[in-house]
Every structure is written in structure tokens, then in C-alpha cells.
C-alpha positions in Angstrom: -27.5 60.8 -45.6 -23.6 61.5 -44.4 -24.4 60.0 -41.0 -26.1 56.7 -42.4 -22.8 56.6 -44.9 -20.6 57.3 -41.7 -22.2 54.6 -39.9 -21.9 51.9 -42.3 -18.6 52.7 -42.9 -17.3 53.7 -38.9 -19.4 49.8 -38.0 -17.2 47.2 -39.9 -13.9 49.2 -39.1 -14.8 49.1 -34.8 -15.5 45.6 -35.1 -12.6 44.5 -36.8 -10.0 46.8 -34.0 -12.5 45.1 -31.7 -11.2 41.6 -32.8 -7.9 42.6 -33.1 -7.7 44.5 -29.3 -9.9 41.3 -28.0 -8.0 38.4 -29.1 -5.5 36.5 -26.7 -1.6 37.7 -27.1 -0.2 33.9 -26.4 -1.7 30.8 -27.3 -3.9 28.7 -24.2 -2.5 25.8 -22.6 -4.2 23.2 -22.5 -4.0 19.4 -21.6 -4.3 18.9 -25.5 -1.8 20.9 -26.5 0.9 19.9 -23.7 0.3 16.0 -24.5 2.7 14.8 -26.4 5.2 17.8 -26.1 8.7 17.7 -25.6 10.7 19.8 -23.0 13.9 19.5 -20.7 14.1 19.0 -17.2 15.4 22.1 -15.0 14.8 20.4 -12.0 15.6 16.6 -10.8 12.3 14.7 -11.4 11.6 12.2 -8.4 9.0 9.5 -8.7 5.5 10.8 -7.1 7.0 13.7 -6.2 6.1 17.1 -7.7 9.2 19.3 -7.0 10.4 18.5 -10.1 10.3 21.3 -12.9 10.0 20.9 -17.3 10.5 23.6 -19.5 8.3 23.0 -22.7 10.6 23.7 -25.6 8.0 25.5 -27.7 6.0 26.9 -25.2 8.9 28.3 -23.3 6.7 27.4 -20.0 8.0 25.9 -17.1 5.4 23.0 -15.9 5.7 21.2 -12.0 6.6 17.6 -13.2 6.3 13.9 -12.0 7.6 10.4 -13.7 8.0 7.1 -13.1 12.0 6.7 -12.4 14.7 9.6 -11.5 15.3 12.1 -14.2 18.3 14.2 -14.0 18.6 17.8 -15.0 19.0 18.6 -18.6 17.5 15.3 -19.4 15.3 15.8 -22.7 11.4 14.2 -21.5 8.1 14.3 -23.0 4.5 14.6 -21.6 2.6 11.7 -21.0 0.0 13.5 -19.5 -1.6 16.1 -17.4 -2.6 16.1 -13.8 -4.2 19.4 -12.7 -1.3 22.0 -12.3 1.7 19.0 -13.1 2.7 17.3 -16.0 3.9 13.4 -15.7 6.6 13.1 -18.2 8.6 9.9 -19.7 12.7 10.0 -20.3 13.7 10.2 -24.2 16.7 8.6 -25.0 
């Protein structure tokens, strides 16, 4: 009878450090999240050129970048979208 108690007790607590031991330590990045996002530029941006670099302010990533027109260093930009492993970003003023 101890053992069948044990069990039902020793299941529900496994399963929860199970979740807790399972589940992701950052949040994903995805093109949904990043849309829409502001970051600065740590790198000149070039147009259709992807040497460019964008920290994301609250993601504290660093994305390659592209945009339209020149973008200087320290310029504040936001992501207009994602294109597999850069971001294409528009100047704020």
C-alpha cells in the first residue's frame, strides 16, 4: 500500500522538475517576434549588402542587417523584415 502511495505522490512531483529542467532558458527568435522590433546599428548598414550588424534592444542579439539607404553607426532602426539569417531594417528618426 506504501509503494502505491509513493508512486502517486513521487509521479506528479518528476513531472513537474521534468517541465521545469525541459523548458527553454531564453525565449526563441523568430521572424514574428523580430518584426517590428527596434535595435541600433553597430555596424554601417550599406544598401544590399549584408555586412552590416543591429543589436535588438530587448533581445540583446546582434542580427546581420540590410536597408534601403546608408545607415550610420549608432543610428536607432527597426525591422521591416526577415530574410533567412538577416534582418532588413528602416532608419527612425
Amino acid at each position: 500500500m506504501l509503494i502505491v502511495i509513493g508512486i502517486i505522490v513521487l509521479f506528479p512531483i518528476s513531472y513537474l522538475i521534468y517541465l521545469y529542467i525541459s523548458s527553454p532558458l531564453s525565449p526563441t527568435t523568430t521572424t514574428t517576434t523580430l518584426k517590428g522590433r527596434e535595435g541600433f546599428v553597430v555596424k554601417k548598414i550599406k544598401p544590399e549588402d549584408i555586412s552590416g550588424k543591429v543589436k535588438v534592444m530587448d533581445r540583446n542579439t546582434i542580427w546581420s542587417a540590410t536597408a534601403e539607404e546608408k545607415i550610420e553607426e549608432g543610428k536607432k532602426v527597426r525591422i521591416k523584415e526577415i530574410k533567412g539569417v538577416h534582418v532588413k531594417v528602416e532608419k527612425l528618426d
